[in-house]
N, C-alpha and C positions, 0 to 999 in steps of 0.2 A: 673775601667772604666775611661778611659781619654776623657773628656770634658770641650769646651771652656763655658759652659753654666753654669746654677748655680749662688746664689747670693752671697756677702759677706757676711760673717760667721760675728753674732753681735760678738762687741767685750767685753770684761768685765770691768763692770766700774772699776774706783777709777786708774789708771793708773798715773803715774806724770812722771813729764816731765826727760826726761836722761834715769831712771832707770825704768820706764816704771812700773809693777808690781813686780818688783823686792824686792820691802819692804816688800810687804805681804806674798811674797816664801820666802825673811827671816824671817818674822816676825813670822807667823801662815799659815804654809802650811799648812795642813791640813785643818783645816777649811775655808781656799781659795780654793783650786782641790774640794771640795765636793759641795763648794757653787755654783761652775758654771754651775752645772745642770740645777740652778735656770733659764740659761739665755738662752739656748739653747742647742741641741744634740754634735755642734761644735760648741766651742766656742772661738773667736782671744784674745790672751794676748798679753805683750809684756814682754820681757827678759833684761831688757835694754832698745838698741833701735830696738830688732830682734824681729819681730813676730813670735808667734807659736800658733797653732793650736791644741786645746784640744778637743777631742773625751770622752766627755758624756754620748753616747746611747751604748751598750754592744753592741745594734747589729752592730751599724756602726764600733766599734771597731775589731770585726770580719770579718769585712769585710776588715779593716788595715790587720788584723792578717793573715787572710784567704783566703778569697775568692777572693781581688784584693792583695793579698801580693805582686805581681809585682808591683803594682804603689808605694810601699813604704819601701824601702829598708832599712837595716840595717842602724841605722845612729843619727844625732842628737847630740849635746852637749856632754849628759854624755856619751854615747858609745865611740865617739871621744876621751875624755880628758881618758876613758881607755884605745883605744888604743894605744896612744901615751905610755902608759909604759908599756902594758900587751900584746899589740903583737896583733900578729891575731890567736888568739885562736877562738875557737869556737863561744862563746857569743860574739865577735868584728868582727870579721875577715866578711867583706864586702858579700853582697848574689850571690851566681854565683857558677860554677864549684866547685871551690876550697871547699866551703861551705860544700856544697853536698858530696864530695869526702871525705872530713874531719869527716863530721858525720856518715857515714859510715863505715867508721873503727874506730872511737869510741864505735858507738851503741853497739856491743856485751861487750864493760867493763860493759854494766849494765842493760844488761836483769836479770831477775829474778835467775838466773839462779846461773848466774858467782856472784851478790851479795851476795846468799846464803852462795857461797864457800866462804865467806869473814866473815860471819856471827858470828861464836862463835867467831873468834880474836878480832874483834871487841869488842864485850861484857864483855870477859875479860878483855881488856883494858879499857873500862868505868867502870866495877867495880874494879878494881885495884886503879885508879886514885879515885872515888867516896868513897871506902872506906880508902881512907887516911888524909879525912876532918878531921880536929878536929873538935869535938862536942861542940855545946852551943858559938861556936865563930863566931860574925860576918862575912858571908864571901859577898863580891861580886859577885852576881848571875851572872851578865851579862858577864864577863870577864871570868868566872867559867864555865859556857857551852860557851863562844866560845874556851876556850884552850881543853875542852874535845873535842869538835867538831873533832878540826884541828888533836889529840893526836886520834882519831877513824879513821879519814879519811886518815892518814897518814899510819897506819896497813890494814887500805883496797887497799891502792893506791901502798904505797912499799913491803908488806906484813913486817909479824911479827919480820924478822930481820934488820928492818934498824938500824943502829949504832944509838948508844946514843946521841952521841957528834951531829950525824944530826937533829935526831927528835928532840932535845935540843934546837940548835938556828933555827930551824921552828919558835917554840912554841915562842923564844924570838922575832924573827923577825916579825911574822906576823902581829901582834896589830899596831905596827909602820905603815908599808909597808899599810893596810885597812886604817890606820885614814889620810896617807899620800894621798892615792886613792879618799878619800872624799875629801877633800880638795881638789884635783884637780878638781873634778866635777864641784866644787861650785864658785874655786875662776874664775875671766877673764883670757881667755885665754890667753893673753897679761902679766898678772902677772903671770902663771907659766911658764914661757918663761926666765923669767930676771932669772939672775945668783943669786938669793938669798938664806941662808945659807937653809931653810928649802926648797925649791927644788933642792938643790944637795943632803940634808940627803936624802930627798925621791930617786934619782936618785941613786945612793950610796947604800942604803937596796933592791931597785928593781935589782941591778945588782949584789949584793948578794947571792939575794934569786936563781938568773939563775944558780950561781955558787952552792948553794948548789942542785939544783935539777938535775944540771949536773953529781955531788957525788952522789945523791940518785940515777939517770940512771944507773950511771958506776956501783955502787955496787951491784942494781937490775938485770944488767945485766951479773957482774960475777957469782951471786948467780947460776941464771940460769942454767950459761954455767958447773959450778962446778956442779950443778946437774945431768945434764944429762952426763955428766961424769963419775959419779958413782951409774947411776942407771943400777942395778944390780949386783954388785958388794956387796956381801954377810958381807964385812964387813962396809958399806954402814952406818953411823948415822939414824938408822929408823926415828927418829921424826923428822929431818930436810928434809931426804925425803919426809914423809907426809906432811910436810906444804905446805899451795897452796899458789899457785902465785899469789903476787898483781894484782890489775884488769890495772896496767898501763904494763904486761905484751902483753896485746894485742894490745898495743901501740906500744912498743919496736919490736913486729912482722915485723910490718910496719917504721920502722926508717929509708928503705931506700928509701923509698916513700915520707917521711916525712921529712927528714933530721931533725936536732941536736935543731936547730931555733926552729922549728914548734912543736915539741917535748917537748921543754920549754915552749912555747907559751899555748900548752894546759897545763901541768900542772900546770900551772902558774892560768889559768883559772878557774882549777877544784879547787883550790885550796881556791883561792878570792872566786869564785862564792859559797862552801862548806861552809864555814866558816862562815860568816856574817849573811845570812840567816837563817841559823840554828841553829846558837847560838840566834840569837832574839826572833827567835820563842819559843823557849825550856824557854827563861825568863820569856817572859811573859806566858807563860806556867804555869811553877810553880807561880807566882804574882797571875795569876785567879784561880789557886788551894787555895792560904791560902786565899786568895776572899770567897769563895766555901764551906764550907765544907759539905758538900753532894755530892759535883761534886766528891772531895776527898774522903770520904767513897767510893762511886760506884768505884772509879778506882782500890783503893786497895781490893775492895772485888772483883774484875773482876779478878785482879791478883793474890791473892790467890787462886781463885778453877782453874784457870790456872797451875799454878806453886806449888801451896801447899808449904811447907817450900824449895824446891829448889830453887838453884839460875833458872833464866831467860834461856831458850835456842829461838836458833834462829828460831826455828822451830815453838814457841809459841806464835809469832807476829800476824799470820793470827789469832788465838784466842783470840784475844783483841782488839775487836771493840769498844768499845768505847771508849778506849785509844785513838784512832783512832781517832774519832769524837772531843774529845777532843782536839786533834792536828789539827785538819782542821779548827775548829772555833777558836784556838789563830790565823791561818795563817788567815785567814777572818778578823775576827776581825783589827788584826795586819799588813795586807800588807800581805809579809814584805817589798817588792818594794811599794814604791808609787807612781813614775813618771816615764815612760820610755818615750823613745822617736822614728824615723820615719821618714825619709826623704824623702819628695813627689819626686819622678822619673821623674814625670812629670805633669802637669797639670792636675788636680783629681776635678770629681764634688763628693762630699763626700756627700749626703744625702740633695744633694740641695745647697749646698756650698761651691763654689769657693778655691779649694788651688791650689795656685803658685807651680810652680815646683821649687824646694831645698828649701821648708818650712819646717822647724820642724813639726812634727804629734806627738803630746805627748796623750800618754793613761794611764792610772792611775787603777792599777788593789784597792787600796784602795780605790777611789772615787765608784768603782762598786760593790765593795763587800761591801760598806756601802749605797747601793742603797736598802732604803724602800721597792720598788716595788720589789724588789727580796727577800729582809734578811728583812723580818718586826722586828721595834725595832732592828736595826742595831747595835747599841751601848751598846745591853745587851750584855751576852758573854752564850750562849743558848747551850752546844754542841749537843743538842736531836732536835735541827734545822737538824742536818744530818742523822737521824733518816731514816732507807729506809721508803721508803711509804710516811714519810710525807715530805718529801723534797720538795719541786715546782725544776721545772728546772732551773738550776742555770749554765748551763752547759756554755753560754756567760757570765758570771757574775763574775764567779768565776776563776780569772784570775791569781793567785799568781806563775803558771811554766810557764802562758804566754799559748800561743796556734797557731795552723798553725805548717811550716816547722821550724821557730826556737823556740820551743818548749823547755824546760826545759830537756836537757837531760839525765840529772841525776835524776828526781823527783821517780824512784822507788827505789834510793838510799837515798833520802830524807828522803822518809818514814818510812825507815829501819831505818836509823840512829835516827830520831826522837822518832822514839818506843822503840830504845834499851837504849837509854840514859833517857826518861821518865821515864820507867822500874826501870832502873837500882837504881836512885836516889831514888823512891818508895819502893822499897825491901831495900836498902841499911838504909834508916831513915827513922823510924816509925812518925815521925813527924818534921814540919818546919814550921815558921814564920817569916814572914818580919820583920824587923827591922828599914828600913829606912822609911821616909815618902812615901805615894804612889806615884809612878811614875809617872813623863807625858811623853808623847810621842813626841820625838823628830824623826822629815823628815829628815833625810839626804840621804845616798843612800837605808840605811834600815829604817821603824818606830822602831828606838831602845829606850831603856828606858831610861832618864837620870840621875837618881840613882836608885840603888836597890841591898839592901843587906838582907839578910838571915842569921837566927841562924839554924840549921839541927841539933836535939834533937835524942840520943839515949834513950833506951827504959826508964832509969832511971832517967833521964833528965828532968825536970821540965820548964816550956816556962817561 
């Protein structure tokens, strides 16, 4: 609703002069986005010398999200500084036709449906890679589900035959290419501009990575064409007939609607956006299991009268709800977003207070999922908080795929992924322990851990 009325939005102390509240986002995000609840529903900061405008109350956040999503368009800082290398994919690409048109012919990669068909490849490839841990050896958890991540998402996305030599420098490139992304977010936009040697590396791996997913189209796309070439043809390779098609085949349907660009653009997207998230989640995931051990008995005893001595099928996912519940309160808990952002269209009375048109609107799905008045005792790790029945509505609160028209849209791929790979690490080792000191939670574009390493004990194996 566009109005000239409305008051100024208090602002949050402790600001200094230049950098505005800048020290306290470097310093302890977290505990600054949570505190300003204290001050009001919107609250003004400043970024430097740019104000932005922080949404505290869930409901006015939905109302960003939702119900006036026109006054507040995709936009903001960090969407920007991804732009700028990641194109107009999905998650960037500005709200209007294009948007619309675009999600649209995405949406069927990931109904339930087409996932499924992706489902055992998947699994095999997370127990393949999980089973070739060595045992009783420090490994780095956090790095360890995001390369499973990226090595799952890649056999859903190109399906089961993409060349070695591709998936290879993926897995090399990607770690670069995310810490390079961060960094843009964070640094002035003025300093990723100059010609310095770590924004050409960045600039150099992002043009790369177009090059390699141009080789993953071409060869997704001869696969294709080879097959339908030889389907029915009696002397036909049966198993490669039956393999199904990555879900970026109904991508490639559209390629001339889309062209070559926009094609890169979204995988580009699916790919960042896949990764990062889901590897965070999955860390701290296992972190509040050796937390836990009772959370850890239920999960394994749920998987056992599931599964019994077999491996995992994809089929078994809907059977393991509290696995489930488990994964929703590390994302709770965890973010894994913790600041997005929102650029006023036009002059907006937000809940009684005044935002300028082309102000930042930043929402913070961690300040809300660590909202008392919703998650009592926020900072325990409860997963029987999602228990049916006793849940309160949490339905504005719980913001981690976002909500409205840009909505997460991949979150029923999420969920799959995050079950198969929980699964899989569970079946695969009967037991694991931290090793390094407990984690804290560092903000950057995800709340990701700043160390964390694990020993994963076979059954003979001693902790």
């Amino acid at each position: 609703m566009t109005s000239s009325t409305g008051v100024r939005a208090p602002s949050a102390p402790g600001a200094l002069p230049l950098i505005g509240h800048g020290h306290r986002l470097a310093r302890d995000p977290l505990p600054f986005i949570t505190s300003l609840r204290e001050h009001g529903s919107v609250v003004r900061i400043r970024i430097g010398p740019t104000p932005a405008y922080v949404v505290t109350d869930p409901a006015l956040t939905r109302r960003v999200l939702v119900t006036d999503a026109a006054d507040f368009t995709k936009g903001g800082k960090i969407i920007d500084a991804l732009r700028v290398f990641f194109g107009d994919g999905l998650a960037t690409v500005a709200d209007g036709d294009t948007h619309l048109r675009n999600r649209r012919l995405m949406q069927p990669m990931f109904n339930k449906a087409h996932i499924a068909e992706r489902g055992d490849a998947m699994i095999e490839q997370v127990r393949e890679i999980v089973g070739a841990w060595p045992g009783a050896q420090p490994r780095e958890v956090y790095a360890d589900m995001n390369a499973i991540t990226l090595a799952a998402f890649l056999v859903a996305l190109f399906g089961a035959d993409l060349p070695g030599h591709l998936a290879g420098e993926f897995t090399a490139l990607m770690p670069a290419i995310m810490e390079g992304t961060i960094r843009q977010t964070i640094l002035p936009a003025w300093v990723t501009r100059l010609p310095l040697p770590m924004n050409r590396a960045h600039a150099e791996r992002v043009a790369r990575l177009r090059t390699l997913i141009d080789q993953a189209i071409d060869h997704h796309g001869a696969a294709r064409a080879t097959s339908a070439e030889t389907t029915g043809c009696p002397h036909a390779d049966t198993a490669r007939s039956e393999e199904k098609p990555g879900l970026f085949a109904t991508l490639l349907a559209a390629e001339e609607s889309l062209g070559r660009q926009q094609l890169q653009d979204e995988a580009i997207t699916l790919l960042t956006g896949a990764i990062e998230t889901t590897g965070t989640t999955l860390a701290w995931t296992l972190y509040e299991i050796t937390r836990n051990p009772g959370i850890e008995r239920r999960l394994r005893e749920e998987l056992e009268s599931v599964c019994g001595d077999r491996p995992l099928r994809y089929d078994d996912l809907d059977q393991l709800p509290y696995s489930r519940r488990v994964l929703q309160e590390a994302i709770r808990k965890y973010g894994p977003a913790w600041m997005v952002t929102r650029t006023a269209a036009r002059d907006v009375d937000l809940g009684g207070h005044r935002i300028p048109r082309g102000a930042d609107v930043v929402w913070s799905p961690y300040l809300h999922q660590h909202d008392p008045d919703h998650f009592p005792d926020p900072d325990t790790f409860d997963p029987d908080r999602w228990t049916p029945g006793r849940t309160p509505d949490t339905r504005g609160s719980f913001l981690a795929f976002g909500d409205g028209r840009r909505k997460c849209i991949g979150e029923n791929f999420a969920w799959a992924e995050l079950q198969i790979i929980l699964a899989t690490v569970l079946q695969t080792w009967p037991r694991f322990a931290l090793t390094s000191r407990p984690p804290r939670a560092q903000a950057v574009v995800t709340v990701k851990p700043d160390t964390m390493t694990m020993t994963f004990l076979p059954p003979t194996a001693r902790a």
